[in-house]
VOZARO-270458 format. One record per residue (C-alpha): residue number from 1; residue in one letter; x, y, z. Coordinates in steps of 0.001 Angstrom, whole numbers, plus 500000, padded with zeros to 6 digits. Example, Ala and Ser with C-alpha at 12.3 -4.5 7.8 and 13.67 -1.06 7.14 Angstrom:
BEGIN
   seq   type       c1       c2       c3
     1      A   512300   495500   507800
     2      S   513670   498940   507140
REM end
This chain:
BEGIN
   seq   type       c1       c2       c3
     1      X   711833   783294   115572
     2      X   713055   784438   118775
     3      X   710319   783260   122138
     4      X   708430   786508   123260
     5      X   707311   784821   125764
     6      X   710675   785781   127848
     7      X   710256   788572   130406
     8      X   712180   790235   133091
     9      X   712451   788115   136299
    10      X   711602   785256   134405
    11      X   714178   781982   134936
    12      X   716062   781156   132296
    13      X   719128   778978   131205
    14      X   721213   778881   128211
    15      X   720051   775940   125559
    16      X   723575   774418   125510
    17      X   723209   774142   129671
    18      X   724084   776510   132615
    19      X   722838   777530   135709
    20      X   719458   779292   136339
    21      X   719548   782625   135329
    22      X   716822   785796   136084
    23      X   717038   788103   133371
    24      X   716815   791433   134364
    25      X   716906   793876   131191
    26      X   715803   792631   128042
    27      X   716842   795288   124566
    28      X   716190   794418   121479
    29      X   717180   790823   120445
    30      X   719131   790776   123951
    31      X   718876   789651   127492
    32      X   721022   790794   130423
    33      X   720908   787637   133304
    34      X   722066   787324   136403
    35      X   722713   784428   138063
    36      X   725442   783458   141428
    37      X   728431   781674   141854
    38      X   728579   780441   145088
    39      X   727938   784148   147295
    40      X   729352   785842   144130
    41      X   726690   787554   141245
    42      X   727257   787509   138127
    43      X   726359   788889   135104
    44      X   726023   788724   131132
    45      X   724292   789632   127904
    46      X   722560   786591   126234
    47      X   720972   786893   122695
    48      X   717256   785818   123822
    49      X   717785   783129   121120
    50      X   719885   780748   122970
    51      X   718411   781058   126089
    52      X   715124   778287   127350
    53      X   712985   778763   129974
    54      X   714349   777177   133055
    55      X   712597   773753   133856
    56      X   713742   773571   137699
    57      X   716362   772120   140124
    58      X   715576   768444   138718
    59      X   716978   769486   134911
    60      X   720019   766773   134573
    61      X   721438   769669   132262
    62      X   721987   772142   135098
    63      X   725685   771839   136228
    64      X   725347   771276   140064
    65      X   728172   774295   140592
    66      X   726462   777733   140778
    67      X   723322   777046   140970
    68      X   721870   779275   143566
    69      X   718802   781120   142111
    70      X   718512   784237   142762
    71      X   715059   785999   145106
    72      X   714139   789323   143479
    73      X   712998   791382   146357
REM end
């Protein structure tokens, strides 16, 4: 059962490990996240189940690369 508890602008990352990610649209069984590179954003489609909420800058499973999170204005 996929989490409904996920929401646009909420922090997420993938389960396998990434960096923090904001989704942004959410369709069906679907998220589209954004996250940054350095300066540069990027972008993907995620199915909602392999994504986890994000638990923070502490999380040894967060790559220290790319990590910036992103401020929603």
């Amino acid at each position: 059962m996929v989490d409904q508890q996920f929401k646009v602008g909420v922090e997420v990352q993938l389960k396998s490990g990434s960096p923090t990610m904001v989704i942004d649209h959410i369709l069906n069984d679907r998220a589209t996240c954004v996250w940054f590179d350095g300066t540069k954003q990027c972008q993907g489609v995620f199915a909602l189940a392999t994504l986890r909420h994000a638990t923070g800058d502490d999380d040894p499973n967060t790559p220290a690369v790319g990590t910036a999170r992103m401020h929603r204005g």
